[in-house]
DSSP file (Angstrom, degrees, kcal/mol; ACC not computed):
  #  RESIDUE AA STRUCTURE BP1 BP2  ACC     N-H-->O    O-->H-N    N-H-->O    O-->H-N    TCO  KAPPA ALPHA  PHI   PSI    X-CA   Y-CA   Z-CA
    1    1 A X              0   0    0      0, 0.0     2,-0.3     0, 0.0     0, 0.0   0.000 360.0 360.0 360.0 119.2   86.5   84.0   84.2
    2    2 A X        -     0   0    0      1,-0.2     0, 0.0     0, 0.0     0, 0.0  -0.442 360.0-122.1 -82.3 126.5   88.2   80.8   84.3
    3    3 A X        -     0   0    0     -2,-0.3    57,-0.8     1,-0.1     2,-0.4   0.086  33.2-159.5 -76.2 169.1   91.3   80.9   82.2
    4    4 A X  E     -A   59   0A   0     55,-0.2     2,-0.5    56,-0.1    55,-0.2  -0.865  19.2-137.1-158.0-176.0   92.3   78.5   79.0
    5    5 A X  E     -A   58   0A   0     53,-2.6    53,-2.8    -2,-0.4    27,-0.2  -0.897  24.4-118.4-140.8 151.0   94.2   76.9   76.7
    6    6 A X  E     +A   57   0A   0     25,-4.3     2,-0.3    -2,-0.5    25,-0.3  -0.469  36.9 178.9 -62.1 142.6   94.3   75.9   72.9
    7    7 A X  E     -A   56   0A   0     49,-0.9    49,-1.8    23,-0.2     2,-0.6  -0.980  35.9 -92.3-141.5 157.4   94.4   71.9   72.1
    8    8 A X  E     -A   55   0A   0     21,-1.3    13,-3.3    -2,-0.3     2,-0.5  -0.635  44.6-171.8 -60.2 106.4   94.4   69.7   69.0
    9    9 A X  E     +AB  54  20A   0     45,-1.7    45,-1.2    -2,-0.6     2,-0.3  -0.886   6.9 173.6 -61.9 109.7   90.9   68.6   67.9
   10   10 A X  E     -AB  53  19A   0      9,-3.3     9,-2.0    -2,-0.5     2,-0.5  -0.914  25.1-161.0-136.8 175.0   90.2   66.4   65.6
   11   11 A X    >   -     0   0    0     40,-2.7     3,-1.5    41,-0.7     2,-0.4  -0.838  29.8-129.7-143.9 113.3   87.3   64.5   64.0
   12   12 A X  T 3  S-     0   0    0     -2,-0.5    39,-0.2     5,-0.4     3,-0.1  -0.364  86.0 -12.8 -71.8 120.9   88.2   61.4   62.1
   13   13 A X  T 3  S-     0   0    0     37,-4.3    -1,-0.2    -2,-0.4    38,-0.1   0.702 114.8 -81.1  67.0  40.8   86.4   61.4   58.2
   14   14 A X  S <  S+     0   0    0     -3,-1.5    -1,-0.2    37,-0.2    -2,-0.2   0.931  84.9 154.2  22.8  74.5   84.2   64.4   59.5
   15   15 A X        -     0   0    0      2,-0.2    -1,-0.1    -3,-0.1    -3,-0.1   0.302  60.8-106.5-109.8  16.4   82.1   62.0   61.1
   16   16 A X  S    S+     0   0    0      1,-0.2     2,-0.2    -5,-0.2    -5,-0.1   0.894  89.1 104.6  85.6  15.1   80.8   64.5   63.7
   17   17 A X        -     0   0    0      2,-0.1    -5,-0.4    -5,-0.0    -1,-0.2  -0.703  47.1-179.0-146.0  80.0   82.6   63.3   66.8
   18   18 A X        +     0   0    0     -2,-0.2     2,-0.3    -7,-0.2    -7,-0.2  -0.696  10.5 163.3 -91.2 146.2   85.5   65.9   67.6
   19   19 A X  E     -B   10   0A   0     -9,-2.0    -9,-3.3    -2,-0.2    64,-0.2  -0.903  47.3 -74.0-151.1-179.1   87.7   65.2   70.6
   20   20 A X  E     -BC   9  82A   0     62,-2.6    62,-2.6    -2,-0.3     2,-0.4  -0.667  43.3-133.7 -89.5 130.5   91.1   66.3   72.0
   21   21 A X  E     + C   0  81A   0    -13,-3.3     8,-0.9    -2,-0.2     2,-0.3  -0.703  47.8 147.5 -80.6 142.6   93.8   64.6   70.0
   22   22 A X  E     -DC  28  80A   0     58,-2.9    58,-1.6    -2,-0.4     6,-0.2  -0.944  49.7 -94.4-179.0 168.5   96.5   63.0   73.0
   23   23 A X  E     - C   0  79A   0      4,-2.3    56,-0.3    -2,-0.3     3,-0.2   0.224  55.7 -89.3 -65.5-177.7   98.8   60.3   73.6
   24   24 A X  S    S+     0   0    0     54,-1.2    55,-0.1     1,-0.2    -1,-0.1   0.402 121.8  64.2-105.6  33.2   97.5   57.3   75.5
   25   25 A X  S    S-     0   0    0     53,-0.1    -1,-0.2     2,-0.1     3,-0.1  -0.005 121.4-102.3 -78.8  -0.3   98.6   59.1   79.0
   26   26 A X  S    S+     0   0    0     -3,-0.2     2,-0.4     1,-0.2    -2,-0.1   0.466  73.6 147.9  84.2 -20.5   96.4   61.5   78.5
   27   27 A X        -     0   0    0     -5,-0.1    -4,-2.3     1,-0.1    -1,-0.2  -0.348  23.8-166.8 -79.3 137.8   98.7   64.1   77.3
   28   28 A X  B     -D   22   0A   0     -2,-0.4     2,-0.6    -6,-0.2    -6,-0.2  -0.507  33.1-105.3-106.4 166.8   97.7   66.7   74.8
   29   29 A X        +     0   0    0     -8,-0.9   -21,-1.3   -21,-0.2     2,-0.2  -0.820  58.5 177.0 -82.5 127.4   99.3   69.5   72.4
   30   30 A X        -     0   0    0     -2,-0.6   -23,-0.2   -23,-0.2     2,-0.1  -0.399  13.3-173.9-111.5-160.5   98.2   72.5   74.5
   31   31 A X        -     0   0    0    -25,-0.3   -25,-4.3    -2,-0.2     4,-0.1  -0.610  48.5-145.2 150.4 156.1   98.7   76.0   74.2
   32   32 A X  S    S+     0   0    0    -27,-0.2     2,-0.1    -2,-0.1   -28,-0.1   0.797 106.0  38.7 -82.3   0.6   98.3   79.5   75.8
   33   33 A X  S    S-     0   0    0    -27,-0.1   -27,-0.3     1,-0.1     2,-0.2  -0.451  98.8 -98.3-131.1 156.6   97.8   80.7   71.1
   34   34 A X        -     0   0    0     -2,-0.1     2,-0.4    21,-0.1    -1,-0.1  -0.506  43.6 -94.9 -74.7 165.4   96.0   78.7   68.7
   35   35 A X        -     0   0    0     -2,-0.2    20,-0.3   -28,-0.1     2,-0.1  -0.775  28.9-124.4 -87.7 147.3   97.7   76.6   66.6
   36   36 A X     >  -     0   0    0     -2,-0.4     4,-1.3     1,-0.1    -1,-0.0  -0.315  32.8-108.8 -73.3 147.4   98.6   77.7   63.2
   37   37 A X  H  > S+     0   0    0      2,-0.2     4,-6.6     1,-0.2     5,-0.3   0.827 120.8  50.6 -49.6 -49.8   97.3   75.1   60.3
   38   38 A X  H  > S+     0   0    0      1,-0.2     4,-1.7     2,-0.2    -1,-0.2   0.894 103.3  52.7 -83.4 -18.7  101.2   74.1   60.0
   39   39 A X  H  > S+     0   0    0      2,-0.2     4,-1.2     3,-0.1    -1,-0.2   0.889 110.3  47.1 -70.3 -33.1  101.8   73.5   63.4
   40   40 A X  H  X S+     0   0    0     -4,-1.3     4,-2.8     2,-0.2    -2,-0.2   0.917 113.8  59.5 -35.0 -64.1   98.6   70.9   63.4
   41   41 A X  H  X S+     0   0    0     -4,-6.6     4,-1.8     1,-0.2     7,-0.2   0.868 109.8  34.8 -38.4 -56.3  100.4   69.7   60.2
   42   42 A X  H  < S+     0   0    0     -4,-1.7    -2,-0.2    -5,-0.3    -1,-0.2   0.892 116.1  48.6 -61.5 -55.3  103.3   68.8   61.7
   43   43 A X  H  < S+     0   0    0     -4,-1.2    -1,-0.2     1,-0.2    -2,-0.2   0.874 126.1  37.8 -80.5 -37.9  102.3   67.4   65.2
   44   44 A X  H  < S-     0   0    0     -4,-2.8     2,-0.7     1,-0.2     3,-0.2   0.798  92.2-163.9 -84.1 -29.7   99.6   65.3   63.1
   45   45 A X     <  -     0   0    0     -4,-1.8    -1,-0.2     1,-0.2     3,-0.2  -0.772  58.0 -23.5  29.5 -71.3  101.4   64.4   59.9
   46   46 A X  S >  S+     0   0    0     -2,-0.7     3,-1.5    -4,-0.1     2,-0.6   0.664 128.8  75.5-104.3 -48.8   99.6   63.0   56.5
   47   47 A X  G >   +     0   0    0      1,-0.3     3,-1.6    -3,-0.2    -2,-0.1   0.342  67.2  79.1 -73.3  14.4   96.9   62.1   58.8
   48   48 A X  G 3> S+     0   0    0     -2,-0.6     4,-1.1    -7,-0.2     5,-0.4   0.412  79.6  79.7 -54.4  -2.7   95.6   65.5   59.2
   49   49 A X  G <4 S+     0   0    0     -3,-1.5    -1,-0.2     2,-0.2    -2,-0.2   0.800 110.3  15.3 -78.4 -42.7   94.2   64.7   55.9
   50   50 A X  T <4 S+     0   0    0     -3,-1.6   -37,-4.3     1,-0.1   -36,-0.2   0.230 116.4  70.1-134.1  24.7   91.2   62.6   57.4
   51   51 A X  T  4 S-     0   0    0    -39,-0.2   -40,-2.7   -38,-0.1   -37,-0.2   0.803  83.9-147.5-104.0 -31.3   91.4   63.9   61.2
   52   52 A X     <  -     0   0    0     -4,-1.1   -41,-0.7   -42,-0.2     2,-0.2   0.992  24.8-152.5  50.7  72.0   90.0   67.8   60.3
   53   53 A X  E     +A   10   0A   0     -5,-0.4     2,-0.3   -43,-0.2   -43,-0.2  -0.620  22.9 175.9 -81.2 141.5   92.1   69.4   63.2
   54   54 A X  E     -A    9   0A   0    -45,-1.2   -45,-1.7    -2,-0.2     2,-0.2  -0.998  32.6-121.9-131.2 141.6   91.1   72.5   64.7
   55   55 A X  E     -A    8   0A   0    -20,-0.3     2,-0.4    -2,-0.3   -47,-0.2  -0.637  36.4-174.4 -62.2 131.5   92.7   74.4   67.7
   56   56 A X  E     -A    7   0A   0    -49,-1.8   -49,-0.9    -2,-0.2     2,-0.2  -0.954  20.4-136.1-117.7 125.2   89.9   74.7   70.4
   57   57 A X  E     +A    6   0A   0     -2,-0.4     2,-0.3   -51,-0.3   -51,-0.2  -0.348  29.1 175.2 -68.4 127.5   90.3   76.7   73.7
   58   58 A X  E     -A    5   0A   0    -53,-2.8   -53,-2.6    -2,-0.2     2,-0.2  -0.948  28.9-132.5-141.0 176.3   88.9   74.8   76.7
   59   59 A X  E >>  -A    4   0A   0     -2,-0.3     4,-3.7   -55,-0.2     3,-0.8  -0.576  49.0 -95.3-120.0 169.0   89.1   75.9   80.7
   60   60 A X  T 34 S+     0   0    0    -57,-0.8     4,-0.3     1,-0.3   -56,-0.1   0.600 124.8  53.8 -89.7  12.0   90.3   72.8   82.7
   61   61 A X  T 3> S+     0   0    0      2,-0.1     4,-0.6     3,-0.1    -1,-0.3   0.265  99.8  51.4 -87.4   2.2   87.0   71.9   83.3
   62   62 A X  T <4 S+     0   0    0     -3,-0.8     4,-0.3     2,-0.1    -2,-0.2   0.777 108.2  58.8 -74.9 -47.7   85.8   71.8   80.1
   63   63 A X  T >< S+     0   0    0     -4,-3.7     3,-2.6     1,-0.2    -2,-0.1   0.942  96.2  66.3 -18.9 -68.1   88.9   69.6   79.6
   64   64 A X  T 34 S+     0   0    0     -4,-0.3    -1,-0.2     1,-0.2    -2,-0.1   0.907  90.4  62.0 -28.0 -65.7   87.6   67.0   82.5
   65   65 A X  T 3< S+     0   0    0     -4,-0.6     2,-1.1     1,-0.1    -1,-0.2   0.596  79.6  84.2 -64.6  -1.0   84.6   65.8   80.6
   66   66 A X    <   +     0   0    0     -3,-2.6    18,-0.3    -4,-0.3    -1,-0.1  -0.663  56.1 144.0 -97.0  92.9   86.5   64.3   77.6
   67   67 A X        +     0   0    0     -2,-1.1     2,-0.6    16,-0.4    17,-0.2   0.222  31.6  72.9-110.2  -4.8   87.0   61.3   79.3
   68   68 A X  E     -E   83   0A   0     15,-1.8    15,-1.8    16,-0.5     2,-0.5  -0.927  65.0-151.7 -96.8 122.3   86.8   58.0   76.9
   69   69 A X  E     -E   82   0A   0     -2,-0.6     2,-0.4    13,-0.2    13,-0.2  -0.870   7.9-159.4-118.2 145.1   89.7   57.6   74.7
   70   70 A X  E     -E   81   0A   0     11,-2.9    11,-0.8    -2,-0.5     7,-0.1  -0.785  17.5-131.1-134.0  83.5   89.7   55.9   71.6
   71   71 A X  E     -E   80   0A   0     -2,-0.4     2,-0.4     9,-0.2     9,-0.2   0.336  13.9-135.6 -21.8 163.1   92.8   54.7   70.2
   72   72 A X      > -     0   0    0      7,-1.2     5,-1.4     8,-0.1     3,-0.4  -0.965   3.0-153.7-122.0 118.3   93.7   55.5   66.5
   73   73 A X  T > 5S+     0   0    0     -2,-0.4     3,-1.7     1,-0.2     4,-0.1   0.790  94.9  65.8 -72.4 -46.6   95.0   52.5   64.4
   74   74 A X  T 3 5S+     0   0    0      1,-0.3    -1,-0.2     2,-0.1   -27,-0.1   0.651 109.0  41.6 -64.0 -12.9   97.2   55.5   62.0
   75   75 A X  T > 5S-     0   0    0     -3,-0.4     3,-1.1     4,-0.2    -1,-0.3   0.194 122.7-108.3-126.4  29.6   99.3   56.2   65.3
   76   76 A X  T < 5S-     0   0    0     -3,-1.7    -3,-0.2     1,-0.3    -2,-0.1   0.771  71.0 -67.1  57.7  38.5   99.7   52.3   66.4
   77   77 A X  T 3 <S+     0   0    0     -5,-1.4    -1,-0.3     2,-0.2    -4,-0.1   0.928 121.2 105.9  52.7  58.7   97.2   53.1   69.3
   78   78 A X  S <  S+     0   0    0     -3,-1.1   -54,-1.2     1,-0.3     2,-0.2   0.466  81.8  38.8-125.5  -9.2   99.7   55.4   71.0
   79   79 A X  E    S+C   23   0A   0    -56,-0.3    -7,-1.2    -7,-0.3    -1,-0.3  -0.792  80.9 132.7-141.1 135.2   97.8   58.6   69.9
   80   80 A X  E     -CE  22  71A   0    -58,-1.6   -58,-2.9    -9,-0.2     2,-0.3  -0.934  46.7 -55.4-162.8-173.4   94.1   58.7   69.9
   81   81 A X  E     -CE  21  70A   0    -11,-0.8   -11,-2.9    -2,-0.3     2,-0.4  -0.681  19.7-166.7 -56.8 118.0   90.8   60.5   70.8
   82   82 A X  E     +CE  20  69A   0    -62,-2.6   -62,-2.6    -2,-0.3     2,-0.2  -0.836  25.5 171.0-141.7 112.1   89.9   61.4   73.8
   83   83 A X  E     - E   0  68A   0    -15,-1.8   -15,-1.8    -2,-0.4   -16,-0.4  -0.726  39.2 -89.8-109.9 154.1   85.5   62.4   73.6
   84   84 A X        -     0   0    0    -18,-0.3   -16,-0.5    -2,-0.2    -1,-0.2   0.259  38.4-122.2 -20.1 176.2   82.6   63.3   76.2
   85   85 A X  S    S+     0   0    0    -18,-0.1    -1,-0.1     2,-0.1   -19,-0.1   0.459 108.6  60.9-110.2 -14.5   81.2   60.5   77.0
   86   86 A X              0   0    0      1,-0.2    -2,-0.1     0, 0.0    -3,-0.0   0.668 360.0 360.0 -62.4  -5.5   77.6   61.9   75.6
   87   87 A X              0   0    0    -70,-0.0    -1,-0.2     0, 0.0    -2,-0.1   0.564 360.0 360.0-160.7 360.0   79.0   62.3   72.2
């Protein structure tokens, strides 16, 4: 069983498109735990409000495929999206 780790999800104005929240390096909030609601809070700040973060466990190939990253205008495109490219 290939092991994993927790990351920030989110899906901006529940519109149905969740991806791994991360910088525009690629790096994400991981972890071997989920995150607690207040750690999300914090690492997102008001704009958990219209991102709907969730902790999701992924294997580092589930990771791979979120490959298109999509800046976020609330974090001055330095923080964004990063989705499948199917979805």
């Amino acid at each position: 069983m290939a092991e994993s780790r927790y990351f920030i999800t989110v899906d901006w104005c529940k519109e149905g498109r969740r991806g791994v929240f991360c910088n525009n390096t690629g790096v994400a909030y991981s972890k071997d735990t989920q995150h607690t609601t207040e750690e999300m809070d914090k690492i997102l700040g008001p704009f958990w409000l219209i991102l709907d973060p969730e902790s999701t466990p992924f294997t580092e190939e589930e990771l791979m495929e979120y490959k298109v990253w999509t800046p976020l205008d609330e974090y001055s495109g330095v923080f964004g999206v990063a989705r499948r490219e199917d979805g």
